[in-house]
N, C-alpha and C positions, 0 to 999 in steps of 0.2 A: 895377629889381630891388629897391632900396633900399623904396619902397613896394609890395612882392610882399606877398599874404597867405598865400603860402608859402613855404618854404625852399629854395634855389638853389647848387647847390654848379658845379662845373666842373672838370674834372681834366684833365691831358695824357694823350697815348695811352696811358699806361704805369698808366694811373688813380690818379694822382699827385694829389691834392686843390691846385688852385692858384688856387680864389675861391671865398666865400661871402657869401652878405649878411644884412644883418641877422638876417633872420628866423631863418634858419637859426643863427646864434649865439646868437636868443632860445630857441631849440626846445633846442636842446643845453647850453647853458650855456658855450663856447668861444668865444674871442676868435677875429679872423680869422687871427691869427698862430699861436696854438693849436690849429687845423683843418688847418695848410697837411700836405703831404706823408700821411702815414698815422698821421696822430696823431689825426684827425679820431676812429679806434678809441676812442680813450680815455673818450670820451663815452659810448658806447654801454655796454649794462648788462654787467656780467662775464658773467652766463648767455649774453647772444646774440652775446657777440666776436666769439667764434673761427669761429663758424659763418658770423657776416655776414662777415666780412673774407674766407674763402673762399671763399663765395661770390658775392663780387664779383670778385673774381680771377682767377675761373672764367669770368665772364662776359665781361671784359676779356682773357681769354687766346683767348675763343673769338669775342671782337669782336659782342658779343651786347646785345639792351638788355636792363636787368634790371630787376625789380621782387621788393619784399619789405618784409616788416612786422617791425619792431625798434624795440627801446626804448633811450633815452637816462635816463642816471642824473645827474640834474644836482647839481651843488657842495652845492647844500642838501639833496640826498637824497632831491628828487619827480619822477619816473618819469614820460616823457613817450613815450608813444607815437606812430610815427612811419610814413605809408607810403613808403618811396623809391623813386621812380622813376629811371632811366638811360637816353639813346640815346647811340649812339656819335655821334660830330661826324665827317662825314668832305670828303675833298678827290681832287683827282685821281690825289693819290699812296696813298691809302687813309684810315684812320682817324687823327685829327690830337689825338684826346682823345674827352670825354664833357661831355657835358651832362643834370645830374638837377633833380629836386624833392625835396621833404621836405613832407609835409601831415600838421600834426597829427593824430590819429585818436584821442586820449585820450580823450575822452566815448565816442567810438563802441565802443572795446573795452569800456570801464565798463560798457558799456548791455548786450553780450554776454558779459561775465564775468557780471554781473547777471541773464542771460534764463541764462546755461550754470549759475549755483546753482540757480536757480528749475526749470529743469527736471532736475537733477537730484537738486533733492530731491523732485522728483514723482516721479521716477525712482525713487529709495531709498523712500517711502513705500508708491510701487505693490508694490514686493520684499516690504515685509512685510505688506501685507492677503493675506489668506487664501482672497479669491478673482479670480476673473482680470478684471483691467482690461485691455483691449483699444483700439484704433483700427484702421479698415477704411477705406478710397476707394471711391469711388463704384460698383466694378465689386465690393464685397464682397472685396478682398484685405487681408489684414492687414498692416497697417503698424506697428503696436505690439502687444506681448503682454508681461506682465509672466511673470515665472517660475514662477510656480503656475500659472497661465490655459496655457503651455507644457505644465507636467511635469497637471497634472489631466486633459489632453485627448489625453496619451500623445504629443506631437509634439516635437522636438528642434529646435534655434536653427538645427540644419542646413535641417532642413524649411521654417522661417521664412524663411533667407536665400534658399530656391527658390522660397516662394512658398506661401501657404497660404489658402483662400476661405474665409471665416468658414459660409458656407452648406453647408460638406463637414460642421460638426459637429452640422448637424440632419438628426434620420433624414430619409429619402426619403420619406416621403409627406408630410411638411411640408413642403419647402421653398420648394415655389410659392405658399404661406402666406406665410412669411415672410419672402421674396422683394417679395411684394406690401405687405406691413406695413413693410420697409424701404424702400420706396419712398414710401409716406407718411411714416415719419419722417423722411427728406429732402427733404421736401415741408414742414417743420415742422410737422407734427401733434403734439400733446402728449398724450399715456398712463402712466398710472401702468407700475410695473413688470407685465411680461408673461409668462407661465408658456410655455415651448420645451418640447418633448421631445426632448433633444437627446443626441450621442452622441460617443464617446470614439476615438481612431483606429481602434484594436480591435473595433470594432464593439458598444462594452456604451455599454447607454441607459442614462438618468436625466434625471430633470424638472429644469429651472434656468429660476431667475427672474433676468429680465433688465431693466434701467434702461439709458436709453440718449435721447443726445441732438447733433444735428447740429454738427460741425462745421464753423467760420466763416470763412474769411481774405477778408481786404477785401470785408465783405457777400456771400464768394459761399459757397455750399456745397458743401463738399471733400468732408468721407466723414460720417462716424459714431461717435462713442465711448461705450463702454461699460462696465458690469461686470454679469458674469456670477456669479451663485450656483448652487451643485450643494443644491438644497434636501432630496435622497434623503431624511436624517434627519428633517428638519419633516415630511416627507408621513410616515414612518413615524409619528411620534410623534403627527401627527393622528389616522392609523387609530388607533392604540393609545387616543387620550382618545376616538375615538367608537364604539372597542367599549366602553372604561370606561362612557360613558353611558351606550349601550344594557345594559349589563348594570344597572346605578343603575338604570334606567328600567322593568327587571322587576321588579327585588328591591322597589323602592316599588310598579310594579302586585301582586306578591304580598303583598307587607305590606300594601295596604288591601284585598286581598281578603279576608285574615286577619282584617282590624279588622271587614270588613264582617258577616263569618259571629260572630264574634263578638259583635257588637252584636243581630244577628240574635238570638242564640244567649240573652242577657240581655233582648232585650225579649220572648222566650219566657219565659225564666223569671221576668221580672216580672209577667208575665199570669197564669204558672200560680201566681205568689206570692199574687196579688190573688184569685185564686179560694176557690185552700185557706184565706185570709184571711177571704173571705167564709162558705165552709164551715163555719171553726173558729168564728168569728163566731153561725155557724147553731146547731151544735151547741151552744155553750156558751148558747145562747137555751134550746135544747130541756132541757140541762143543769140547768139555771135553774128551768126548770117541772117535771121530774122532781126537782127537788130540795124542789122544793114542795111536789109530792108526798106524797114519800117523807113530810116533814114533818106534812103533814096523814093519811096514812097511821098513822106513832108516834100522832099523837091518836086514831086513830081503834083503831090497836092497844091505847090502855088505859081507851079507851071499852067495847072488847070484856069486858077485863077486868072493867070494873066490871060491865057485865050478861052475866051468863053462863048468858042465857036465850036468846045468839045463836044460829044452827042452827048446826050442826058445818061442812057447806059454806060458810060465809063465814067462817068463823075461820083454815081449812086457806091460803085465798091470803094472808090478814092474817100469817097466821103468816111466809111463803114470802118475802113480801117486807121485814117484819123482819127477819128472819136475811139479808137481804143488804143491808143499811142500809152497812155501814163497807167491805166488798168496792166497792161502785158509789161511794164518798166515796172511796175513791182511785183509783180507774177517772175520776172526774171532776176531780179533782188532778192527775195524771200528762197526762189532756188541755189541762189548762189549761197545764201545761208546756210542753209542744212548741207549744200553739199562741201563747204568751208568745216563744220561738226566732223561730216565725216572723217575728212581729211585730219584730223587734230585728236583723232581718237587712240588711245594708250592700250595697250595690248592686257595691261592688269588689271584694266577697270571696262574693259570692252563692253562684257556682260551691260553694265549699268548707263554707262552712254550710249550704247547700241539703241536700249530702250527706249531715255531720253531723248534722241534723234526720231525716232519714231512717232512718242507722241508729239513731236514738234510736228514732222510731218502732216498728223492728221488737225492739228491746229490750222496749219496753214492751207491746208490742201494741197499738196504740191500735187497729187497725182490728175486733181482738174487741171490743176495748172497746166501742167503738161499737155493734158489730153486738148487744153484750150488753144497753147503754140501747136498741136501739131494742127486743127483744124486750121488755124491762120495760115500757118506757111504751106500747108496743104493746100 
């Protein structure tokens, strides 16, 4: 016992502590003489006395072997966990004492107070995302569900602890879909997240996007874990941006129909610029030679004068077209006007001087005008 690599106690029938060895003094901090009788308690932590002492007591009243997990608080203040075992020792007259162990177990709890943080800060984190993390086995029953992934799907922890198939929350005509699709991803296939139409106990759908990947203990594959998103919003807010576009996508087809009749609209009235251009062009030629005319006309009006041996007949048109010499000199001013507008007219503001020239036009008359040179030089 002395080289045991565990602790070895032995008590009389009344489980009266009356040996231990080493070990056992090293796991606890007590000499042998310190352990004898029910002092051995003293070792163990305040929290677990009163419980372990009864419960051995209990054991030894009902002549039972016992087993349990309790901690030693040793002299320096570090905390040794301990598993004890008990059987009774007996003889022909009955039970003569006990005979136990003590096996450290310190690491071993470390290693499960360590796994019981860890999962339950997954625990606490799963509580506050806002959508549901789940875990399922192999047959599609829920084995984990966080609190939202509960109350979002309308089911209650009652429902949980009877028993709930992950495949009740997709409507009915999916589920042999997804049935099949869970079956590869247990098979390890790899997929981005995958769009469900899935439903609430109540029977109301909505689209969720689902991420999801096999579960693993010692190389084998247990179930499936996941999380679920209720994407309702997203799909709305898609509709919404691709009526926004389609509505964008007219108002630009109407705006360059607009731009088109427009342009349309300016290379009209640049042609009909370049005409009347050429027109006023013509006229002010004709203008020109009527002006020469007229000029040679005045000579020939005081040619007349000097011989007034002319016939009466060629004096009367000499006269006619004197007396309109300064009428037709601004009948040919007023044209050189407008046709000066034209010439000076801006391609961005056409529209509005096009006009302006026009009503100038009917201001002055040019169209008498003209029709007036052409009878003259006619």
């Amino acid at each position: 016992s002395h080289m045991s690599p565990v602790g070895i106690f032995r008590t009389d029938a009344q489980g009266k502590t009356t040996y231990v060895n080493p070990k056992w003094c090293e796991l606890s901090g007590l000499t042998p003489e310190q352990a004898k009788g029910d002092d051995w308690i003293k070792a163990v932590h305040p929290e677990d006395r009163q419980k372990i002492l009864d419960g051995w007591y209990e054991r030894v009243n009902l002549e039972e072997s016992s087993s349990t997990e309790y901690r030693f608080l040793k002299p320096d203040g570090s905390v040794v966990w301990v598993l004890g075992n008990a059987l009774p020792e007996k003889n022909a007259d009955g039970i003569n004492g006990y005979i136990g162990t003590i096996t450290d177990i310190t690491q071993i709890k470390q290693a499960q107070e360590k796994l019981e943080r860890s999962e339950r800060r997954f625990r606490e984190l799963t509580e506050l995302l806002p959508q549901s993390i789940w875990e399922i086995d192999l047959n599609g029953m829920v084995t984990f569900v966080n609190k939202y992934g509960l109350e979002s799907m309308g089911y209650t922890y009652e429902d949980f602890k009877k028993g709930v198939n992950i495949f009740e929350t997709i409507v009915p005509e999916f589920r042999e879909e997804t049935i099949r699709l869970f079956k590869r991803r247990l098979q390890g296939e790899t997929a981005p997240g995958l769009e469900y139409p899935a439903q609430r106990r109540n029977g109301e759908r909505f689209p969720a996007l689902v991420y999801s990947s096999p579960i693993v203990d010692n190389g084998i594959v247990v179930g499936l874990r996941g999380i679920s998103i209720d994407i309702t919003e997203i799909k709305k807010t898609q509709q919404e941006l691709e009526t926004y576009r389609n509505h964008l996508e007219l108002l630009v087809k109407e705006r360059t129909e607009e731009l088109e009749a427009v342009n349309e609209e300016l290379t009209s009235a640049n042609e009909e610029l370049y005409n009347q251009r050429e027109k006023l062009i013509e006229t002010l030629q004709e203008l020109k030679n009527a002006q020469q005319t007229l000029i040679q006309s005045e000579k020939m009006a005081s040619l007349g004068q000097l011989t007034a041996g002319i016939a009466h007949e060629i004096n009367n048109p000499i006269n006619f077209i004197t007396s309109n010499i300064q009428p037709l000199r601004r009948n040919i001013a007023e044209i050189v006007e407008v046709m000066q507008g034209y010439r000076s007219i801006e391609a961005s503001k056409a529209k509005e001087q096009m006009a302006a020239l026009k009503l100038r036009e009917e201001e002055l008359g040019i169209s008498e005008s003209i029709n007036e040179l052409d009878e003259i030089i006619g």
